[in-house]
ZAMARGU-4260 file (C-alpha; in steps of 0.2 Angstrom, whole numbers, plus 5000, padded with zeros to 4 digits):
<rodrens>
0) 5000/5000/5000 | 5009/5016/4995 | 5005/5029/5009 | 5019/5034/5009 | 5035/5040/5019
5) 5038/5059/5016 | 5025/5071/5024 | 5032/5088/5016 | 5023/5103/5012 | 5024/5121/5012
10) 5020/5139/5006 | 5035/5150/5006 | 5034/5161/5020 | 5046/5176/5030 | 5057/5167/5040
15) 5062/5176/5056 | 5083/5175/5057 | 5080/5175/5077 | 5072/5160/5087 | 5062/5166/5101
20) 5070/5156/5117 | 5053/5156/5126 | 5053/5141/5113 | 5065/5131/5124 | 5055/5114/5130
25) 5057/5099/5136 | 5046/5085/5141 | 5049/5071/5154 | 5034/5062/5151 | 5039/5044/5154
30) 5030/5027/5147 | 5032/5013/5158 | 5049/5005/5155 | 5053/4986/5152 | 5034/4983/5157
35) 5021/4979/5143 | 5005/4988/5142 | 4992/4986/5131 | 4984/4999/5116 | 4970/5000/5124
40) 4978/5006/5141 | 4987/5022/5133 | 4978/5039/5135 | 4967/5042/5119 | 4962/5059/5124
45) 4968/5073/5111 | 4964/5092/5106 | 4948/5091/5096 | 4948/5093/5077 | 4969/5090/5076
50) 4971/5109/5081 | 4989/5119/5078 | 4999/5118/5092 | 5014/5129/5096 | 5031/5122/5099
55) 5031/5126/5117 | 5017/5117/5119 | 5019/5101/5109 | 5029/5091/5118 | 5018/5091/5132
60) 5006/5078/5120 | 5023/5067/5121 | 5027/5051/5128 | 5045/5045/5130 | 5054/5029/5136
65) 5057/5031/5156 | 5072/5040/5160 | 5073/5051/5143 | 5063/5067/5137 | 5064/5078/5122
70) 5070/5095/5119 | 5065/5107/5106 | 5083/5116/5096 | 5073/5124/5084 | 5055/5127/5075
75) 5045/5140/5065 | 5050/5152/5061 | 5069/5147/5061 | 5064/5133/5050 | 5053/5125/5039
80) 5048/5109/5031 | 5064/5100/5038 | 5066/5082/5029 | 5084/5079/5029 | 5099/5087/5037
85) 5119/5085/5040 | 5128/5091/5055 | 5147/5101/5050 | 5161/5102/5060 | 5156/5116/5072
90) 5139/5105/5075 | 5129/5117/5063 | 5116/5109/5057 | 5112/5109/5037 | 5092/5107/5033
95) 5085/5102/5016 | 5067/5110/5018 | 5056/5105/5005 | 5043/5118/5005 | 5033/5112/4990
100) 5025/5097/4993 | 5008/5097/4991 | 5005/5114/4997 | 4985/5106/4996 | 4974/5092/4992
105) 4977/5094/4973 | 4996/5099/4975 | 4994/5117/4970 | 5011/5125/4966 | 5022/5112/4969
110) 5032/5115/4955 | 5037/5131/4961 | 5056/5133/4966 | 5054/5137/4985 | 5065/5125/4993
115) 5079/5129/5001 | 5097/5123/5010 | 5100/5131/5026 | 5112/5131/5040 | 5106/5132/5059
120) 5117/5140/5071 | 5116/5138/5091 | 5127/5154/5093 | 5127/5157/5112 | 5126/5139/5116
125) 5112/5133/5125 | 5107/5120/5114 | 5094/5129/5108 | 5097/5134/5087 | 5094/5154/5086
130) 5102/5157/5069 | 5098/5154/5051 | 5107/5158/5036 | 5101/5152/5018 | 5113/5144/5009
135) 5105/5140/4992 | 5088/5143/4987 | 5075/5141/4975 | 5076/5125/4974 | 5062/5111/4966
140) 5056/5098/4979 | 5075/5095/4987 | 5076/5078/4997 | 5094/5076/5002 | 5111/5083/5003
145) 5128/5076/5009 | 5145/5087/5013 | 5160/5083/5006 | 5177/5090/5002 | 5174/5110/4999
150) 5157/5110/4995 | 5140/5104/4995 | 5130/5088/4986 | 5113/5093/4983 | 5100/5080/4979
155) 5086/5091/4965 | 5076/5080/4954 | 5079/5073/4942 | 5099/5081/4945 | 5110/5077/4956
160) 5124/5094/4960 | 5139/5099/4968 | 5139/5117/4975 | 5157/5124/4981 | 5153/5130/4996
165) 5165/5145/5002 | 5164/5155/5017 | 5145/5149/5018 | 5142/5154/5003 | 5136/5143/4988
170) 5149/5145/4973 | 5154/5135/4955 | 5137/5121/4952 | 5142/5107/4944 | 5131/5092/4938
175) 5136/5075/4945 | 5122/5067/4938 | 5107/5072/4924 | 5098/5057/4929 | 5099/5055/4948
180) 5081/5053/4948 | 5074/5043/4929 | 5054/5043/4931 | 5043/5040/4948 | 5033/5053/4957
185) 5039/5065/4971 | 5036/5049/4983 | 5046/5037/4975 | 5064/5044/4969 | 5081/5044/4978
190) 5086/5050/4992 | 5096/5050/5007 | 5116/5051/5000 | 5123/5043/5015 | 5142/5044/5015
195) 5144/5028/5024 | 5159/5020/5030 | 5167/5013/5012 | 5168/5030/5005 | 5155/5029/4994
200) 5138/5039/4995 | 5123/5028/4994 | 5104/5031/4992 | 5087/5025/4996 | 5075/5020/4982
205) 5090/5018/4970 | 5104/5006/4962 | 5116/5020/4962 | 5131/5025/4974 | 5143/5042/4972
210) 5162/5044/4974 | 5174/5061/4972 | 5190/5055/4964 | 5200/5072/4961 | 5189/5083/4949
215) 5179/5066/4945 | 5163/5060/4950 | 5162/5042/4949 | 5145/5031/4949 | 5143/5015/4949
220) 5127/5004/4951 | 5123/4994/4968 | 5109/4985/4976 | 5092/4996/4974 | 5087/5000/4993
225) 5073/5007/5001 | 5062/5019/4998 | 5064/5035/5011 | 5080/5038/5022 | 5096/5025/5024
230) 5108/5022/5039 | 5121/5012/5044 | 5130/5004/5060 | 5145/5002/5070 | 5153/4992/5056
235) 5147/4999/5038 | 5133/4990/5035 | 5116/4997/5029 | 5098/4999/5034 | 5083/5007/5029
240) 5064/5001/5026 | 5050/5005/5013 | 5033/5012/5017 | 5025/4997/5025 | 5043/4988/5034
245) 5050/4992/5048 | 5067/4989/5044 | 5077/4980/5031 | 5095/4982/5029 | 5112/4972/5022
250) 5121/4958/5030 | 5136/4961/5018 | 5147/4974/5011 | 5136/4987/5000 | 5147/4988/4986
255) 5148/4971/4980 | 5135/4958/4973 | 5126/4970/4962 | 5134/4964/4945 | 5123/4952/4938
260) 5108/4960/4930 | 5099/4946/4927 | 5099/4941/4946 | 5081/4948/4952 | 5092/4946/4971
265) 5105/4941/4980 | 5101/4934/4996 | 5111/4946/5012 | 5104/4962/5003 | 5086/4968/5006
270) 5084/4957/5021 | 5071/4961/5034 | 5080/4964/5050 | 5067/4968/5059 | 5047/4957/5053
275) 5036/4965/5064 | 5028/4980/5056 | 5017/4981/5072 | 5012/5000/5079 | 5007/5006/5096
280) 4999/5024/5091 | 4993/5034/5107 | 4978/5039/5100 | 4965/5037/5089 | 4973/5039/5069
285) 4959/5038/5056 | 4967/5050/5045 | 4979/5040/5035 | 4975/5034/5017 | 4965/5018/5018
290) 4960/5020/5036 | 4944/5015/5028 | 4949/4999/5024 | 4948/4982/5034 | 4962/4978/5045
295) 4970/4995/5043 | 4964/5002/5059 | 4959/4993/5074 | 4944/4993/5084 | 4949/5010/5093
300) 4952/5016/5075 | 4971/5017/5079 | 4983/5011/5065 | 4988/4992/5065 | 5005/4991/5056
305) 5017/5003/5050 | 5010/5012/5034 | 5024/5027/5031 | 5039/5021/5040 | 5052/5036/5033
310) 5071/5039/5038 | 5078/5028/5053 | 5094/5029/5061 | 5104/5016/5071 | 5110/5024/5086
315) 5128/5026/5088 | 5129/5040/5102 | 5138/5038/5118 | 5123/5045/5129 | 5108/5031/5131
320) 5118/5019/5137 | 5123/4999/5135 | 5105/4992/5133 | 5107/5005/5117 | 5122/4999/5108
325) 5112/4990/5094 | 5098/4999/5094 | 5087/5004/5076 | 5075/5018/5076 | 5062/5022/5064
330) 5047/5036/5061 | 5030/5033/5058 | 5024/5047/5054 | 5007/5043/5050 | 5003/5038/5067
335) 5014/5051/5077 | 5027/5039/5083 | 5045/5032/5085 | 5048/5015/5085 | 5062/5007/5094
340) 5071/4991/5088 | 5084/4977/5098 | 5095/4970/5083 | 5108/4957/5087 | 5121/4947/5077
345) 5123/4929/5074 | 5138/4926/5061 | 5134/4939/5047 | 5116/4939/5050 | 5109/4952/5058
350) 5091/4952/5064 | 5079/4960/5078 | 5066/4963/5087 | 5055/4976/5092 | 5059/4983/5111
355) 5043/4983/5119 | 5022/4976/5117 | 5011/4989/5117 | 5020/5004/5119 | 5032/5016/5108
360) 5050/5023/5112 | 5042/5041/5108 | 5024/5043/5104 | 5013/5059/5104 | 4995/5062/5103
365) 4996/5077/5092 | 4990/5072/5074 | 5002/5087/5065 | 5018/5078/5073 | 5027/5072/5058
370) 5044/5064/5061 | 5054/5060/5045 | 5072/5058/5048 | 5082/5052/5063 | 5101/5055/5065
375) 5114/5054/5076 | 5123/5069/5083 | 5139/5076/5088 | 5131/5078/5103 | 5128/5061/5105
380) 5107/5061/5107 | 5095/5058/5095 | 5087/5071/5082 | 5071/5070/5075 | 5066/5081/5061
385) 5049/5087/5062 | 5037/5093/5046 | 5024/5096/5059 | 5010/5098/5047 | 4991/5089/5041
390) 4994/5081/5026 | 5007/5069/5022 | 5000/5060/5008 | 5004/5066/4988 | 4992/5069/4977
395) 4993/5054/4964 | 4987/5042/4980 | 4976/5053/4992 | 4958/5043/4991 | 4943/5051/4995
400) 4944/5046/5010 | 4957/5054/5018 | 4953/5072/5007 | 4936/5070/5019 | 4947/5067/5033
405) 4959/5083/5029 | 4943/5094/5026 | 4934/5089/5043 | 4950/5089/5053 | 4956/5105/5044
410) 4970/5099/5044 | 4978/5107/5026 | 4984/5124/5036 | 4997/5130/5041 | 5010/5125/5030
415) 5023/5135/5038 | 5030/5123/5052 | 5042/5115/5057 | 5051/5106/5071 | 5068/5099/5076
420) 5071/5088/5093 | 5083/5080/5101 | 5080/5063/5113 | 5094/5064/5126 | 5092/5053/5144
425) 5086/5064/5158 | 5098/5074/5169 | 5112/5071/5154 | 5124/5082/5148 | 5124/5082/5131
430) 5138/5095/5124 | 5144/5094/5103 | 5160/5087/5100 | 5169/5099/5089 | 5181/5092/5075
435) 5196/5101/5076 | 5209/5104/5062 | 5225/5096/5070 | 5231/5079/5063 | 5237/5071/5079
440) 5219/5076/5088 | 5210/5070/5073 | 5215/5051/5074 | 5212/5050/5092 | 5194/5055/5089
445) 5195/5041/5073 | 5191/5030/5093 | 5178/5041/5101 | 5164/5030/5108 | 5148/5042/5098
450) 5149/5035/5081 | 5145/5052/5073 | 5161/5056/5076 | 5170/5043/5070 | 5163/5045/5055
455) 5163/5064/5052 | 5183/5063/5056 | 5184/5048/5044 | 5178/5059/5032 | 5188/5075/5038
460) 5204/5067/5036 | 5201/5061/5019 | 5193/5076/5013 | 5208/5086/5017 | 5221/5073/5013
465) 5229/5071/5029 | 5244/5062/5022 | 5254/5067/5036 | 5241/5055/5048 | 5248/5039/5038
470) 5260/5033/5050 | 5249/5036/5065 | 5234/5028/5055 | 5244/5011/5053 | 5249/5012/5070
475) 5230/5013/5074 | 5226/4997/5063 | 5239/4986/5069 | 5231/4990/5092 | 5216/4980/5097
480) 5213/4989/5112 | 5200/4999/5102 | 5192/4991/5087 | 5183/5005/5079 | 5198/5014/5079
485) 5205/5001/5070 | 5192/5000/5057 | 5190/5018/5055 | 5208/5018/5052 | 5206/5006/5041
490) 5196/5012/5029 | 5202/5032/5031 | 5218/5023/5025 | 5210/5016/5010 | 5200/5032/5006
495) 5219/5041/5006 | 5223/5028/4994 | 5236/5022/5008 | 5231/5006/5011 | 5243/4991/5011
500) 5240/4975/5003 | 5251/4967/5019 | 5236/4978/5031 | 5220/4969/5022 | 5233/4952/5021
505) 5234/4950/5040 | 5216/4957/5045 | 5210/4940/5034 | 5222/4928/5045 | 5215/4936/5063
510) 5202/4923/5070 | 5191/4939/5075 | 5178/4941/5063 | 5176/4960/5070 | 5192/4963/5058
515) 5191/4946/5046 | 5174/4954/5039 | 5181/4973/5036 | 5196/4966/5027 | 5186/4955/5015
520) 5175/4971/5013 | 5190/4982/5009 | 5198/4970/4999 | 5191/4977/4980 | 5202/4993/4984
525) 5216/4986/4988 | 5218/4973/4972 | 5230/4976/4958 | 5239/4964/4945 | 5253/4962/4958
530) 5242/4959/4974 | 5228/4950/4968 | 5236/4931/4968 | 5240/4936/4987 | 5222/4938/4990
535) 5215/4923/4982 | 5228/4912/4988 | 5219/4917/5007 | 5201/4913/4999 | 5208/4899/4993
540) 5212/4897/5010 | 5199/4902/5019 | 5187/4890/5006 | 5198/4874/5014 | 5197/4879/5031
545) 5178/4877/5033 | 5178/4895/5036 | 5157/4896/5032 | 5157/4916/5039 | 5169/4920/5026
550) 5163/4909/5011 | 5148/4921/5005 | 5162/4936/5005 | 5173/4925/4995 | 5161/4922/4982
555) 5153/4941/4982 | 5172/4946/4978 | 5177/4936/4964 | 5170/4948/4952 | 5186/4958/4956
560) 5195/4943/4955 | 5189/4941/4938 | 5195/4958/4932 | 5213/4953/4933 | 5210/4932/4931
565) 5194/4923/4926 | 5200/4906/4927 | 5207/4908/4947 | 5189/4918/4949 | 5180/4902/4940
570) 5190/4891/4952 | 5183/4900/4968 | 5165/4899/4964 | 5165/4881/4956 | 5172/4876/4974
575) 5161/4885/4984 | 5147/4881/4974 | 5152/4863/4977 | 5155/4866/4994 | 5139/4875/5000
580) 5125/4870/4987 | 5114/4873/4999 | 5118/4888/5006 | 5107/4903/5000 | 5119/4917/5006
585) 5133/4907/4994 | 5122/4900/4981 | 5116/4920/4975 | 5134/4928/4978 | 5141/4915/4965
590) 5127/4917/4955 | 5131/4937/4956 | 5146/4934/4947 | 5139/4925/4932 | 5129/4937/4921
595) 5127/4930/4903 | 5137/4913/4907 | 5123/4905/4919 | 5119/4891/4908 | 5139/4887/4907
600) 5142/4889/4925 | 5127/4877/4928 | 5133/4863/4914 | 5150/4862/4922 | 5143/4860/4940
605) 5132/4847/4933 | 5145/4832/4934 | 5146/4835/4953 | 5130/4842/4959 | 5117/4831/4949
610) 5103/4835/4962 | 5092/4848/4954 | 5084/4851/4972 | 5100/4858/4975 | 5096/4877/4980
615) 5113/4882/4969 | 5104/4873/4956 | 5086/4881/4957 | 5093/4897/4959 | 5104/4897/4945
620) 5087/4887/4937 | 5077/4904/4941 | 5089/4916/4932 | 5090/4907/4918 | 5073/4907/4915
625) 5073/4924/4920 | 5084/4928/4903 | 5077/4916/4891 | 5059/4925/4895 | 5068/4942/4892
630) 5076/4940/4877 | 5057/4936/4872 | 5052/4954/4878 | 5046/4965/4865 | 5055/4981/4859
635) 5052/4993/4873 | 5057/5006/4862 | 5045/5005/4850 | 5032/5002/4863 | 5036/5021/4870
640) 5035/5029/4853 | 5018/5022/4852 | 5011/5022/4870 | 5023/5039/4877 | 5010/5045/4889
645) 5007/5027/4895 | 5026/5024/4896 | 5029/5041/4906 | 5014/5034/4916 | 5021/5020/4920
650) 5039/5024/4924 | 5033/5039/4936 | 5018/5026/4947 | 5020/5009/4943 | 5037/5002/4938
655) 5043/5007/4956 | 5032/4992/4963 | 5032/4981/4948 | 5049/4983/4939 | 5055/4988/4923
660) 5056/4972/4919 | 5039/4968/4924 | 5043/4957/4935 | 5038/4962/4951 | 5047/4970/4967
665) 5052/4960/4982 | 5040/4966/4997 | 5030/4978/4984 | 5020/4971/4970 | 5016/4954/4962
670) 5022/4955/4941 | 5015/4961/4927 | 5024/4952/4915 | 5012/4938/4910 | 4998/4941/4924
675) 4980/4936/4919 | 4974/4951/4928 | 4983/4965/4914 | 4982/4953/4897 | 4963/4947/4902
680) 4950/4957/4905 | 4951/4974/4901 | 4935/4979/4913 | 4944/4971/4928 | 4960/4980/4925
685) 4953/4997/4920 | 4944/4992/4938 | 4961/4990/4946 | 4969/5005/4938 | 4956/5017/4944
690) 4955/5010/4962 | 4967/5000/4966 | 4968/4980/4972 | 4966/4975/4991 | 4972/4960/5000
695) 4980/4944/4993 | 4978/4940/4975 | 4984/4925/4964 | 4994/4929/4948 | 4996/4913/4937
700) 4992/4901/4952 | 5003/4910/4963 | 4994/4919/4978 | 5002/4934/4984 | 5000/4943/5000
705) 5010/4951/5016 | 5024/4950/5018 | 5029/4944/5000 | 5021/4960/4992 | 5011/4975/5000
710) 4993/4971/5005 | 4986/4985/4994 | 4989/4992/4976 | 4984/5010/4977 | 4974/5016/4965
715) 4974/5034/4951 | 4957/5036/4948 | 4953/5045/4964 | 4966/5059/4955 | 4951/5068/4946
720) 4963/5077/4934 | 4971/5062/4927 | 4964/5058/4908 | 4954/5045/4901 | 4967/5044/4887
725) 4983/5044/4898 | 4975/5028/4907 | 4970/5020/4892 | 4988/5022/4884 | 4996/5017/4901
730) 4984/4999/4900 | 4987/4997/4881 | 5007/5001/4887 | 5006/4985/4900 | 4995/4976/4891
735) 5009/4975/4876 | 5026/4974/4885 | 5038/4962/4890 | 5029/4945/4884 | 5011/4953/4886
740) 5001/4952/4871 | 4985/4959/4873 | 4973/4973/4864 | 4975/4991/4867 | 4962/4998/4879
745) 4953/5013/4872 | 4950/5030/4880 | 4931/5027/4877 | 4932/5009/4887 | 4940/5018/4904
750) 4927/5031/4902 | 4913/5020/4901 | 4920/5012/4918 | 4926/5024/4924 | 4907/5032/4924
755) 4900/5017/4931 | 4910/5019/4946 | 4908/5036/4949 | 4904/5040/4969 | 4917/5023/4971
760) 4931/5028/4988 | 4937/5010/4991 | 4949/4997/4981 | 4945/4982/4974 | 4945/4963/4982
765) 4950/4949/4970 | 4933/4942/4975 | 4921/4960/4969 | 4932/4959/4952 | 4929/4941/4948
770) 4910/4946/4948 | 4914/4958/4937
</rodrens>
């Protein structure tokens, strides 16, 4: 079901540069800690009508885990629309506002060039933000930015930029890339450019990561992850969720597996770390999309299971204490909450559980409460960005429904809000750790216990090429008083193009899989003509020794084995493939390797691995399939020239949830490629199209339901402004591509239904469409 993640909006408005301190709040409501309560215990009293309330007052309608409350740093009119955000050295914080979205129920305006970058400034240092300066404005819709080197990546659909920043001032622009976002609506393109431990930048809701070499912008394509915000932990690995998850993230290195086009997955990417979508809401939530809708709400017309989850965060702070040290946090904004999330590790699977039954970490009765991004902080707490507003829901899915809602809530104005938190145990002291300039003070933060600035120095060091730290930095890998030091070090090494082969060499030999893992991950950096036989003579090694941690690693990197031998590559996967053949983790890392010679790989294993219930062999089984079906495809080409409003329809609403390929989306949408429901009956589809598809459905004897895919398809008919002929080109579009063979549906046939069903507010069953 697509209500999804980002609740942004907002009229341009006269932004105040000085934040009234009477603003200053705090809030010490407790929940009850460690014990479970039920739903039905929490207070459901709240303000009638889902009235505006002022940032001094707003918290007060909080609830927060015992022995933590919530302070305000900034709100209107210091800041506006906040959706995404980087603290600098000097603990400034950069916000992206997106004042445009949907300004209204129709999304008047939001078109206009109103965003804006700002920096927020606590200049007498009271932990209250009193400052603003803009840095860039008039900006389209802007979701993400990420600092780097002497400037500024600023995330604009469909581009992607580089501003030189200079004395706070934006400078030269240049254009990293034209195509950062290529089709989907306002709710469904990239975002996040997290620059996480490896170097890279990566997104949500792409299969792209970033790197500055020199002058050069390098891109390379990845796992597609997410769909609003990305984070990662202790050790470089990545999380994020889409609209209906709670949280899904990597169990391996995010640069590698990716390779292998044909490969709909690869097992260790995309992984749900945390099933339970369960949420606790405080009070009463009817106003989210399909609240209409069975199951959605309960009985006490709160919202069952997540519906909006946006940008988490796994805390990495020094403040919240030992029970915290592996903790996931993620915003569901719809239902004015903050979920909180036990992860634990077993090998390279990482997996959790939610921290309590019945209750929230941070829950509020006020309706406009919006939290969309959580971060960590130099301060060590945990920031909440805020949209504080009414609707949250875009245009292209907002039903009838929830435009009642809206109107008998009033809950369209204002658009000017906005609020910025900070969750911090009570009685704390939480003060900014500032990142100097000095070398020999720079590694010894590369060990400080908050991981913010670990990361931030990590990046400090490289960005100003702080050769002179190399000696000191080797020293740092070689101790083991301190791991994260040491893998900090580590990969600052490798970012300064320092790194020795001898350093990875002797991190695969330690028994500790707390440094085995980072030097398999860093490996591909670090392999040249003259080092790779070194390294493949330890996978060889590691293959022999029974080491099953390390085997998916070895297969995952023997695409950059390949580069500089294919036979020694081709030896490694044949003999883990032997070796594990029923290994999942193993069997899709070998097959990642393998794109256009599937068939081969799976004749020579045939002599020793007969057994087609094998999983190397169904899986390899699958992909081949997969290919031969594609290469049936029709020319998608010529179906744009002939269907371009269907195809622009397509690429911008559906092929987010289905594919491109038509295949379907893990978690998201059943395939269209071959699915009675788009090549037979064109009532039924038009049906579907319109309003959209509830509950399990079965797609060529295949049922499909939660988890596999959401539980609802979310209809376009309730968008009043969209054609007749722009649906009927989108139907005749899907109805023709990929191995789809059916007749082009007509503007007249989606009128006709689309009459018929006028007064309509709710989607489809499978059952109501075969009666139809």
């Amino acid at each position: 079901m697509k209500k999804y993640r980002y609740p942004f909006l907002f009229l341009a408005l006269s932004f105040s540069l000085v934040y009234c301190k009477t603003n200053k709040q705090t809030t010490t409501a407790n929940t009850t800690s460690a014990v479970e309560t039920t739903k039905e215990e929490a207070p459901v009293t709240k303000p009638a009508g889902s009235p505006f309330i002022a940032p001094e007052k707003t918290i007060g309608l909080m609830q927060v885990e015992e022995g933590f409350e919530v302070k305000l740093v900034a709100a209107e009119p210091l800041v506006s629309a906040p959706v995404a955000m980087q603290f600098d050295d000097q603990a400034r914080m950069w916000v992206v506002e997106m004042t445009g979205y949907m300004p209204d129920t129709i999304g008047t305006g939001e078109d206009i060039p109103n965003g804006n970058i700002v920096i927020l400034e606590d200049k007498n240092k009271d932990g209250v933000y009193d400052d603003r300066k803009v840095i860039i404005d008039s900006l389209v819709l802007p979701r993400a930015i990420c600092l780097i080197e002497n400037g500024i990546l600023v995330a604009e659909p469909t581009n992607l930029w580089f501003y030189e920043i200079k004395n706070d001032k934006a400078g030269k622009r240049v254009l990293v890339d034209p195509k950062y976002t290529e089709g989907g609506n306002v709710e469904h393109q990239p975002n996040g450019l997290l620059r996480a431990m490896d170097n890279w930048i990566y997104n949500a809701k792409s299969d792209k990561r970033y790197r500055k070499v020199g002058n050069k912008w390098l891109i390379e394509r990845t796992h597609f992850r997410g769909q609003w915000g990305i984070c990662q932990d202790n050790y470089g690995r990545l999380y994020y969720n889409n609209n209906s998850q709670n949280l899904i993230g990597d169990y391996f290195p995010s640069g590698v597996g990716a390779s292998n086009k044909n490969q709909r997955g690869v097992a260790g990417y995309n992984e749900k770390s945390v099933a339970n979508n369960k949420v606790y809401p405080l009070h009463p939530t009817p106003g989210v999309n399909r609240g209409y809708m069975k199951n959605i709400l309960d009985d006490s017309l709160r919202l069952n299971d997540f519906t909006a989850a946006a940008g988490p965060v796994v805390y990495r702070g020094d403040l919240f204490g030992q029970a915290f040290e592996f903790n996931a946090f993620v915003p569901e904004p719809s239902a004015n909450l903050i979920k909180r999330n036990i992860l634990a590790q077993k090998g390279y699977v990482v997996k959790g559980e939610q921290a309590y039954k019945g209750k929230e970490f941070l829950a509020s009765t006020d309706e406009r409460f919006r939290p969309v991004s959580l971060y960590n902080a130099p301060d060590g707490a945990m920031y909440i960005l805020d949209m504080y507003r009414g609707i949250i829901q875009h245009k292209t899915y907002l039903t009838p429904y929830l435009k009642d809602q809206i109107g008998k809530r009033s809950l369209t104005q204002p658009l000017s809000s906005g609020r910025i938190y900070k969750v911090v145990p009570k009685k704390s002291v939480a003060k900014p750790v500032l990142i100097p300039g000095d070398a020999k003070e720079l590694v010894k933060l590369l060990g400080h216990p908050n991981g913010w600035v670990r990361d931030r120095v990590q990046q400090k060091l490289i960005d100003g090429k702080y050769n002179q730290t190399v000696s000191a930095l080797r020293e740092a890998v070689k101790q083991t008083a301190n791991p994260l030091l040491a893998i900090h070090a580590l990969w600052t090494l490798e970012g300064l193009n320092s790194l020795k082969t001898e350093e990875v060499l002797a991190w695969l030999r330690r028994p500790d899989w707390t440094y085995k893992m980072q030097a398999l991950a860093v490996s591909p950096a670090i392999m040249t003509p003259t080092s790779y036989q070194q390294l493949t003579t330890v996978f060889d090694d590691l293959i022999n020794q029974n080491d099953t941690l390390s085997a998916p690693y070895v297969a995952l990197l023997c695409k950059s084995v390949s580069t500089f031998d294919t036979t020694a590559s081709n030896n490694l996967l044949t003999k883990l493939a032997t070796k594990y053949p029923n290994n999942r983790f193993v069997a899709d890392a070998v097959i990642s390797n393998l794109e256009g010679r599937e068939e081969a790989f799976q004749t020579q294993l045939t002599a020793s691995l007969t057994d087609e219930n094998l999983l190397i062999n169904k899986q390899l089984k699958k992909v081949i399939t997969a290919v031969r079906s594609a290469q049936a495809n029709r020319n998608p080409d010529m179906l744009k020239k002939q269907f371009p409003k269907g195809e622009a329809l397509f690429t911008s609403i559906c092929q987010t949830c289905h594919g491109a390929d038509g295949g379907g989306v893990k978690s998201l949408a059943p395939p269209l490629n071959q699915s009675e429901w788009v090549t037979g009956s064109k009532d039924k589809l038009i049906s579907i199209i319109l309003f959209g598809l509830t509950g399990p459905v079965k797609v060529n004897g295949h049922v499909y339901q939660t988890p596999e895919v959401s539980g609802d398809m979310p209809g376009i008919g309730y968008d009043k402004d969209m054609p007749n002929e722009d649906i009927a080109q989108l139907l005749s579009f899907i109805r023709k591509s990929w191995r789809n063979n059916a007749d082009n549906v007509s503007t007249e046939e989606v009128a006709k239904v689309r009459q018929k069903l006028t007064g309509r507010e709710k989607a489809f069953t499978e059952a109501e469409l075969n009666g139809i």
